[in-house]
C-alpha positions, -999 to 999 in steps of 0.1 A, spaced: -475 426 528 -457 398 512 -451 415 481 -441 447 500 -415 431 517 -402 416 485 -399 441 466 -388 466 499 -356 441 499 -351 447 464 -311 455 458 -297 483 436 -332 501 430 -321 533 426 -290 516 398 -307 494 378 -341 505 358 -359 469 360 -350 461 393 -386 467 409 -404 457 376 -430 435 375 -454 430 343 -457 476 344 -478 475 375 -456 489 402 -449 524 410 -418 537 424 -421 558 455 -395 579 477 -378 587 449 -355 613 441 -376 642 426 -351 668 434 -315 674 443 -316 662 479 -359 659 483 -380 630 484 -416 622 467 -429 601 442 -428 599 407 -463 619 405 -481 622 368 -466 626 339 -451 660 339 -473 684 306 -466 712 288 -492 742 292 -503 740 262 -512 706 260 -538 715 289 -531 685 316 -525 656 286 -492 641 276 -477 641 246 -502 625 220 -482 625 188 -479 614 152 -449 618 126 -455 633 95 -422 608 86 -416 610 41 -428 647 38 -391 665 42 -373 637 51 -371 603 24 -390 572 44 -390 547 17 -417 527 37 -440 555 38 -432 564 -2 -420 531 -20 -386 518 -23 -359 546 -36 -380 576 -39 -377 604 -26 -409 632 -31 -405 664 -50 -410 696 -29 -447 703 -49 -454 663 -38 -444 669 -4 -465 703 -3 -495 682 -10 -491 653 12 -511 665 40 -540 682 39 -563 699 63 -581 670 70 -557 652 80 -547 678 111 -586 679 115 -588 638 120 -557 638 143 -572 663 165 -607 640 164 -589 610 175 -570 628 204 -539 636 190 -521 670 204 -490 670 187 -475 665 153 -436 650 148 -422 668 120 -387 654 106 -371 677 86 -329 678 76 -311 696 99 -301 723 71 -330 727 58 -342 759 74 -308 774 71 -302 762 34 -338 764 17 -363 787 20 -389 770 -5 -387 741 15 -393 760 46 -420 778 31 -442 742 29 -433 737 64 -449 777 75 -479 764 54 -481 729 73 -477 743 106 -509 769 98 -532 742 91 -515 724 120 -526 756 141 -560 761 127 -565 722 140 -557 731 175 -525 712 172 -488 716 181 -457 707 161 -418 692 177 -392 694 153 -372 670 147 -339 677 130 -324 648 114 -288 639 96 -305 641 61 -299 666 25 -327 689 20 -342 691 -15 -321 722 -23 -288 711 -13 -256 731 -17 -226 727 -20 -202 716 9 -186 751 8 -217 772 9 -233 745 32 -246 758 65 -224 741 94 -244 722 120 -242 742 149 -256 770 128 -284 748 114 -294 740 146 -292 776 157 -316 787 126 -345 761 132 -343 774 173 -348 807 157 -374 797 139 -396 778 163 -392 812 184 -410 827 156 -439 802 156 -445 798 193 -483 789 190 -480 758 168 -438 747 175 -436 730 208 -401 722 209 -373 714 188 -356 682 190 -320 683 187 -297 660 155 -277 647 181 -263 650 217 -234 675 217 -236 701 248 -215 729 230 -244 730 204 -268 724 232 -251 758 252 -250 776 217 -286 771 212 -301 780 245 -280 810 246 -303 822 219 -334 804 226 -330 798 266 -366 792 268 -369 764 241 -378 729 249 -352 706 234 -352 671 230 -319 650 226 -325 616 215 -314 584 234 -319 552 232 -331 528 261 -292 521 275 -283 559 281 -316 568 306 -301 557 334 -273 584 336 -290 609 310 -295 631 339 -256 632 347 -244 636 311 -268 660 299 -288 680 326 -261 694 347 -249 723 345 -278 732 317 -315 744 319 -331 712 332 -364 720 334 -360 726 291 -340 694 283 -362 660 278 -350 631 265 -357 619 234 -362 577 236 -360 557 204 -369 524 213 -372 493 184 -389 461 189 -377 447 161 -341 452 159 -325 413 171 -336 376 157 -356 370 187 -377 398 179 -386 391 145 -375 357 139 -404 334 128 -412 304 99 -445 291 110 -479 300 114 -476 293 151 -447 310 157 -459 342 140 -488 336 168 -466 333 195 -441 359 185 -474 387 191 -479 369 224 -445 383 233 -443 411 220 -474 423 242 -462 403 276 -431 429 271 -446 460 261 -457 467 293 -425 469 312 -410 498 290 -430 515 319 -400 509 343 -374 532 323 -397 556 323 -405 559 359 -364 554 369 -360 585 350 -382 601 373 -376 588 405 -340 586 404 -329 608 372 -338 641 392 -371 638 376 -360 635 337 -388 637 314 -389 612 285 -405 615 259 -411 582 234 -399 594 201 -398 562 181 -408 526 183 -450 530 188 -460 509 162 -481 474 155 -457 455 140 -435 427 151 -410 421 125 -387 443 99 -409 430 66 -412 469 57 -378 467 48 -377 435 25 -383 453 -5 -359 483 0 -326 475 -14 -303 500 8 -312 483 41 -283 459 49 -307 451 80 -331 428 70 -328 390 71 -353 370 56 -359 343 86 -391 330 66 -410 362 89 -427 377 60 -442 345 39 -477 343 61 -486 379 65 -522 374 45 -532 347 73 -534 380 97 -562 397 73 -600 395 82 -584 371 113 -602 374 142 -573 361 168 -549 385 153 -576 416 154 -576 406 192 -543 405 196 -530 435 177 -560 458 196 -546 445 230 -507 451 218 -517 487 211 -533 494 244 -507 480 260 -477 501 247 -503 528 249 -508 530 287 -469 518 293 -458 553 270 -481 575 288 -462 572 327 -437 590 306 -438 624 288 -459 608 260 -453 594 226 -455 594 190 -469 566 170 -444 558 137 -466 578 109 -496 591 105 -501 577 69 -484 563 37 -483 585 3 -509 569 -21 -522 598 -42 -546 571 -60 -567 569 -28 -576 605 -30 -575 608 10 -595 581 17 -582 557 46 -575 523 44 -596 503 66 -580 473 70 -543 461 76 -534 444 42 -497 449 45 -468 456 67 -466 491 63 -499 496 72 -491 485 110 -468 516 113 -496 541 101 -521 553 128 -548 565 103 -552 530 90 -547 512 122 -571 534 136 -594 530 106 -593 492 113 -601 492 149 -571 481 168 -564 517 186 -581 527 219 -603 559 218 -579 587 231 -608 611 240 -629 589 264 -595 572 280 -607 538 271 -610 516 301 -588 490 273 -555 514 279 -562 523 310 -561 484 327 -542 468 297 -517 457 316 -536 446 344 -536 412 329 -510 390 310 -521 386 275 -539 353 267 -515 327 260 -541 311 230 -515 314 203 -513 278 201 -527 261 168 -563 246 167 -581 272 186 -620 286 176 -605 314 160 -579 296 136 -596 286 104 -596 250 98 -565 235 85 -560 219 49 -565 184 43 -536 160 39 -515 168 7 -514 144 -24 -485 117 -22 -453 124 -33 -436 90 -34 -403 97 -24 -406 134 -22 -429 160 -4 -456 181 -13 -440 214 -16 -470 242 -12 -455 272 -22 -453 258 -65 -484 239 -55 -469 202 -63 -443 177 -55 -403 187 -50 -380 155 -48 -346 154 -34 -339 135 -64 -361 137 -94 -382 107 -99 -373 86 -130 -392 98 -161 -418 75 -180 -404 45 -207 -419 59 -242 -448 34 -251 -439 12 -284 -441 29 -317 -482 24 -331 -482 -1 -366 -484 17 -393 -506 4 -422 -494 -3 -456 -501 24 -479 -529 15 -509 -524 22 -543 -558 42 -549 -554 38 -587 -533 13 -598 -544 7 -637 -513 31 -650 -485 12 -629 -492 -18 -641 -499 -11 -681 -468 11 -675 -449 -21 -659 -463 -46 -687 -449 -21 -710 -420 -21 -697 -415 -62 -701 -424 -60 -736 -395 -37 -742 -371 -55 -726 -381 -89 -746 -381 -65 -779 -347 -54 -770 -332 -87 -765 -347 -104 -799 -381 -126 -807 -364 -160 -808 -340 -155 -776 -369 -173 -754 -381 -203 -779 -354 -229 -772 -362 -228 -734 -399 -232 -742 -393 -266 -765 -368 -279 -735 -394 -273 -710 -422 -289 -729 -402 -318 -737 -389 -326 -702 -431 -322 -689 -439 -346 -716 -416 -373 -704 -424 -368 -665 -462 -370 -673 -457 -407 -689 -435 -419 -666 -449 -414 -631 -483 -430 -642 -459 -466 -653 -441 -464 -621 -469 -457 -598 -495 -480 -615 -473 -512 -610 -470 -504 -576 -506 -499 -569 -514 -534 -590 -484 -551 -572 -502 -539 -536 -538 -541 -543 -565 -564 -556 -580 -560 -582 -617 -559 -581 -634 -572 -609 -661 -556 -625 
């Protein structure tokens, strides 16, 4: 009773979308279901052919139109590439898993403008039939691979008015048609000739409140839906990260809000004269923009440090949990709607030879259902897994913080820097300053070198001295031999006459 009350007293219920919110568990009631009736928001509303399920798709996004995360950075597929993207198989697997629909983007001239391109898509949407699946198309602001000149160019309107055409022509397999952008003189010109179409105009999350005013009245409402294109990773708080922990904690709130996307959803309902919307975009895994780090035309990404851990998520058991529970969640939140489609169904690798990736190893592969499905984080659409069903019954377990039985065990301390800091990413020290360098160590002695064989230099020197004495004359050195033998001669008796009278004078002498 006590939360009755509360939320009975609630103000502006029927003017703001969150108002009566709480965690994607309530339900609106006595709502607006018609002009002037009362009721509640019901189930989600179905298309016949989808026999009682909602809208359970997947985008073929790269085959018509260039998605540089699907391909690799600026490239665009040739028309025979494209051709062989998808295969039979892959409409088969779809329609395994549970899928009903395929999301086909295609550029919004390309029906009108070229008829070889248009010729893949006729082949695509056989096997799509043969698999018991249905196609929306999804015109987009993009050049088709035969594109013409600006003169003979097909004008939008026109374009528009071709594809409408053409899903008439394919009503078994084409399930709508969603529209390049919200303009109601194209919207009047296109159910003039296809009254009976579905359409879808895309929105974003701001413009449900009053889609039903701008865009319903005065139209077919019961063939207008609204096509939502939500993004969980478009601001800093949603992708901003440079930790370990915070990568952890950034999940942990991503899943607390996915559930609440619920609330738009069932406002649109209640008190949008029962508008339909449908989730075009924003079903993925992921929780940052790394996909678009390596492609150089997004001006979009900033590199907040979000992209440096992404191999501590592989073969982690805490992120396995985590991821599984974040795709239940936005599963069962997407389904009070009209339904969904998840971002792509898979990436172009021709090397794999259509074998699935079974394990997420990169970005990218959080946006592709065949590999998250492959890997185990999606719940099984066919037996409406009790997981989607109460996912948001619960808060999501708040055990991002570091140290817990599923984080592997951190490193030991790092080696000593001195007076810097181990820097991990080169794997050794960085210094604010760089340390001093080493004094060189003194210079080794060197040894003497050795004459090996010295007999030549020193005949050759003795010869040498004998040719200088030849040169300067045989008596040149014989008076300086006489005066030094004379001067010895008179030394030699001298010092024995001194000395001896001393050594008498001082000493007795013994006799013998």
């Amino acid at each position: 009773m006590l939360v009755q009350h509360v939320y009975s007293s609630t103000p502006n219920t029927d003017k703001t979308m969150y108002a009566c919110d709480f965690n994607g568990l309530t339900t609106l009631n006595n709502c607006m279901s018609s002009g002037d009736g009362t009721g509640d928001t019901g189930n989600a509303p179905v298309f016949p052919q989808l026999k009682g399920a909602p809208i359970r798709a997947v985008s073929m996004a790269g085959v018509f139109v260039p998605t540089e995360w699907v391909t690799k950075p600026a490239y665009r597929l040739t028309l025979d590439e494209a051709s062989k993207f998808y295969t039979k198989d892959d409409f088969v697997n779809m329609a395994t898993l549970g899928v009903n629909t395929v999301l086909i983007p295609l550029p919004t001239r390309m029906i009108a403008d070229d008829p070889a391109a248009t010729s893949v898509l006729v082949e695509y949407l056989q096997q799509i039939g043969d698999a018991q699946l249905h196609a929306i198309l999804t015109l987009e602001e993009a050049e088709p691979f035969a594109n013409r000149d600006d003169e003979d160019a097909t004008g939008p309107t026109a374009s528009v008015i071709a594809a409408a055409l053409f899903c008439l022509q394919h009503p078994d397999a084409v399930l709508g048609l969603q529209l390049p952008m919200k303009d109601r003189a194209m919207i009047d010109e296109v159910q003039k000739v296809a009254a009976d179409l579905p359409l879808f105009l895309p929105i974003n999350e701001g413009e449900v409140e009053n889609f039903h005013l701008a865009w319903q009245q005065g139209l077919a409402p019961e063939n207008i839906y609204a096509s939502l294109q939500l993004s969980h990773t478009s601001n800093v708080a949603d992708v901003a990260s440079s930790q370990s922990q915070e990568d952890r904690s950034k999940l942990f709130y991503h899943e607390a809000t996915s559930c609440i996307i619920r609330a738009p959803l069932d406002f649109a309902k209640c008190y949008g004269h029962n508008t339909q919307v449908f989730v075009s975009e924003g079903f993925d895994l992921s929780i940052d923009n790394c996909i678009l780090k390596d492609i150089a035309s997004s001006s979009s990404f900033k590199d907040y440090g979000q992209c440096d851990r992404f191999d501590e998520t592989i073969d982690s058991p805490w992120w396995h949990y985590h991821r599984e529970s974040y795709a239940a969640r936005q599963l069962f939140a997407y389904e009070q709607g009209l339904g969904w489609s998840f971002a792509a169904w898979k990436r172009y690798d021709p090397a794999s030879n259509g074998t699935p990736k079974t394990s997420i190893t990169e970005p990218a592969d959080l946006l592709s259902l065949q590999t998250v499905v492959a890997a185990g984080l999606f719940p099984n659409l066919n037996t409406h897994s009790p997981t989607a069903q109460l996912a948001c019954l619960n808060p999501p377990e708040s055990d991002f913080a570091m140290g817990d039985a599923t984080y592997a065990p951190t490193l030991g301390p790092p080696p000593d820097c001195g007076n810097g800091w181990w820097n991990y990413t080169i794997n050794d020290c960085s210094y604010w300053v760089p340390p001093p360098t080493q004094m060189p160590t003194s210079q080794p002695t060197i040894e003497c070198p050795v004459c090996d064989d010295c007999g030549d230099f020193v005949a050759s020197a003795l010869a040498g001295t004998s040719e200088d004495n030849s040169a300067h004359g045989g008596a040149a050195w014989v008076v300086p031999a006489i005066i030094g033998a004379l001067v010895g001669a008179v030394i030699a008796m001298a010092v024995p006459k001194l000395m001896g009278r001393r050594n008498r004078h001082e000493y007795t002498t013994i006799e013998t």
